[in-house]
Residue, then its C-alpha position, 0 to 999 in steps of 0.5 A: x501487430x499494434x504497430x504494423x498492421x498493414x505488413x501483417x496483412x500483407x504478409x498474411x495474404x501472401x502466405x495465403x496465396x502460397x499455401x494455396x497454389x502449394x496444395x494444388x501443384x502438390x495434389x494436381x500437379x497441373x501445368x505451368x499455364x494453369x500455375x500461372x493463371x491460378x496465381x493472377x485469380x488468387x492474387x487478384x482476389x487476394x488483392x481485393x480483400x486485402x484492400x477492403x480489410x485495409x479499407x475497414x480497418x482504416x475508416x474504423x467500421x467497429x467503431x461505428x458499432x453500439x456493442x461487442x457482439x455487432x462488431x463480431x457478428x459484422x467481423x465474421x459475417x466479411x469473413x464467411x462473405x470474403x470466403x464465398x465471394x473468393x470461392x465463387x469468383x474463382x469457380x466462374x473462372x474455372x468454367x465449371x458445370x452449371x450444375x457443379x456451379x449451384x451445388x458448389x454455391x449451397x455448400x457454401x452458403x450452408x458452411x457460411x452460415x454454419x460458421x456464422x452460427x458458431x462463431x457468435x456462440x463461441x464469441x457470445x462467451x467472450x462478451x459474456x465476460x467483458x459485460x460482467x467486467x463492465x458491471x463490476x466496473x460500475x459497481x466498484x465506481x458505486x462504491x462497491x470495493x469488495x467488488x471481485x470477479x472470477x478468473x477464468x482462462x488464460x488469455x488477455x481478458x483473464x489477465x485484465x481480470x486479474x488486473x481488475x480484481x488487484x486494482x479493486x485490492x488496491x482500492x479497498x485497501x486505500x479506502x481502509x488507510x483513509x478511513x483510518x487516517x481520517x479517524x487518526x486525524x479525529x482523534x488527535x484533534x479531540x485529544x489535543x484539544x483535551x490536552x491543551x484545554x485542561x491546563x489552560x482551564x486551570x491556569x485561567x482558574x488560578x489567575x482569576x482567583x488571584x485577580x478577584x482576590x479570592x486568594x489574599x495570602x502570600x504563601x497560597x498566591x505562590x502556591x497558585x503560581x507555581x501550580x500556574x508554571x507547572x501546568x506552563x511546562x506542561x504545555x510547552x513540553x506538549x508543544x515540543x512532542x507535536x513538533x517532534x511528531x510533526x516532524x517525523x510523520x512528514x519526514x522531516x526529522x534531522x538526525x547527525x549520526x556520530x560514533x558516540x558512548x552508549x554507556x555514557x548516555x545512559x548514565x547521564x540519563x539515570x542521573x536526571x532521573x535518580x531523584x524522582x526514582x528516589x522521591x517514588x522509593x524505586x531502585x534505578x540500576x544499569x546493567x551495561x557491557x564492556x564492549x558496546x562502545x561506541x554506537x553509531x547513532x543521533x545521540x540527542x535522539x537517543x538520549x530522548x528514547x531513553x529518557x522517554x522509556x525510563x521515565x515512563x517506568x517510573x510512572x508506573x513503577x510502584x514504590x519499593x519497585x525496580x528499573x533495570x536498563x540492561x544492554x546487548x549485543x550482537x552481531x552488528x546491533x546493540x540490544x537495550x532492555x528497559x525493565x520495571x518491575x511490578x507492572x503488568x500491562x494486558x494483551x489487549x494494550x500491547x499492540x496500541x502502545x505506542x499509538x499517539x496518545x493512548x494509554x492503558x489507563x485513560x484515567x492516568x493522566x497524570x503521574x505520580x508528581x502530578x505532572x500531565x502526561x502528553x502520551x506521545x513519549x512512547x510513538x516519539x520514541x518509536x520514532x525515534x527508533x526507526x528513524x535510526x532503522x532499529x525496532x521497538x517493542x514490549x512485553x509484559x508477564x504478570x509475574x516478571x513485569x514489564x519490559x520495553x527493548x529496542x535495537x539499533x545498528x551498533x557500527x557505521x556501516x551497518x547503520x549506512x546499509x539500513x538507512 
């Protein structure tokens, strides 16, 4: 209908007119002279207002229109004033009774008007609904996301409805990821700057004591140092988490997936972690299968999910406590269990885990060697993770302890319809 316009008009008038010399040679059954004469009236009015709704269509008279309702009132006004001017027209030519003629023309006149009537009331409940959608357009231009509209009926408005009230979804949904993105934004830069500051604070300290004199003797300017390094370590390691984090929120992050042995990396990964367990009086233990080797995966990226997990046990672990690594598998995933005992972190706490730089305990900056923690291990192991289309999770009983899992495709092709 959009993109022919004038072949429906003319397809239309013909039907018309066939309609109507159809009902009158079926009721009147009338000679081919009249047939003939009727067809050349009814064409040449037909003719005539084909070519005036091409004229209107073509200059585009609504346009012209300040609203919605002139343009029905002008639409079905041409429509009653076609009707009565194809009537009368052909009424003339008829040569009917003057006074057949006068009643014939009030008829119309009251039917015209009648349709008229009808027509802007039942029209009026159309732009009813286009003024309430052009409000609510305006409101949600204001800012007024929660904006919605009813949806009533089944036509093309109700589905422009629909679509409006999907877009303002849309919108309001955008709105809350960009207000939670800002607030993000926010906070890691409060939390960088806290993080950076604090060890630069206490490096500037330690080497102004050294630089004043205020500490003369060797052993305490070794000890200064040292402390100086550590806090050196710290900021290097806190660099290398934001780069790794950079990385993966931008998407940018290389993996090289071999088949390698799982059982080889954790056991590389215990052994790291083995004095540090032993300093804290913890017992490290790996409980690993048989059969879950090799593991398609980014060894090296594995290797830090790992080692993010377990030491992150061990910062919480009490001494005399335990840490198991145990793994699992099934189907075509290997399951990887990271347990400490004597923990317990509380629901609220779960769900923001692994949220860049939180901890449970905001007080627990550091841990038990005094080493500064970045709380970013966790979100770069979860990372990590799903990176490798794996999931990760945790869960904590005040009896048992706590647990951190993850799974990953164990085999080549499973990890290639993940990825």
């Amino acid at each position: 209908m959009k993109r022919y316009p004038l072949i429906f008009l003319i397809a239309g008038m013909a039907a018309a007119l066939g309609v109507g010399v159809l009902i009158v040679v079926l009721g009147l059954n009338p000679p081919a002279r009249d047939i003939q004469l009727l067809l050349i009236f009814m064409g040449a009015s037909g003719l005539v207002t084909m070519l005036a709704a091409y004229l209107f269509n073509k200059i585009g008279l609504v346009w012209w229109l300040p609203s919605l309702r002139w343009s029905l009132l002008i639409n079905i006004a041409m429509t009653v004033l076609l009707v009565l001017l194809n009537v009368w027209f052909t009424a003339q030519l008829m040569f009917i009774s003057q006074h057949d003629f006068v009643l014939t023309t009030a008829l119309l006149v009251f039917s015209g008007l009648t349709a008229m009537n009808f027509g802007l009331f039942v029209a009026s409940t159309l732009t009813s609904r286009i003024h309430d959608l052009s409000s609510a357009a305006e409101q949600l231009a204001q800012g007024k996301l929660e904006t919605r509209l009813q949806v009533q009926g089944n036509d093309e408005l109700a589905d422009f409805i629909k679509t409006f009230n999907w877009m303002a979804d849309s919108l309001q949904q955008l709105d809350r990821e960009k207000r939670k993105i800002e607030q993000t934004r926010r906070d890691l830069i409060a939390w960088v700057s806290h993080d950076l500051r604090t060890p630069l604070t206490s490096i500037r300290a330690m080497l102004e004591a050294i630089q004043d004199e205020v500490v003369t003797e060797p052993d305490d300017i070794k000890q200064y140092i040292g402390s100086s390094l550590s806090e050196i370590e710290n900021l290097n390691l806190l660099i290398e988490d934001l780069f790794e984090l950079a990385k993966l929120d931008t998407g940018n992050l290389e993996l090289k997936f071999v088949d390698a042995s799982l059982r080889d990396l954790i056991s590389d990964v215990l052994s790291t972690l083995n004095a540090q367990a032993n300093k804290h009086h913890i017992t490290l233990r790996g409980l690993i299968e048989q059969d879950i080797d090799p593991v398609y995966m980014a060894a090296d990226k594995m290797q830090r999910v790992l080692y993010n997990l377990i030491d992150n046990a061990l910062r919480y672990t009490p001494p005399n406590g335990e840490i198991t690594i145990s793994t699992s598998v099934f189907r075509e995933q290997v399951q990887i269990n990271v347990h400490n005992t004597g923990t317990y972190i509380a629901p609220e706490h779960l769900p923001h885990l692994f949220t860049s730089f939180y901890r449970a305990e905001p007080s627990r900056s550091h841990d038990k060697d005094g080493r500064r923690s970045t709380g970013l291990g966790l979100a770069i192991a979860r990372g990590f993770i799903e990176a490798h289309k794996g999931k990760i999770w945790v869960d904590s009983q005040p009896d048992s302890g706590t647990t951190f899992s993850f799974t990953i495709p164990r085999v080549r092709h499973a990890a290639s319809e993940f990825r």
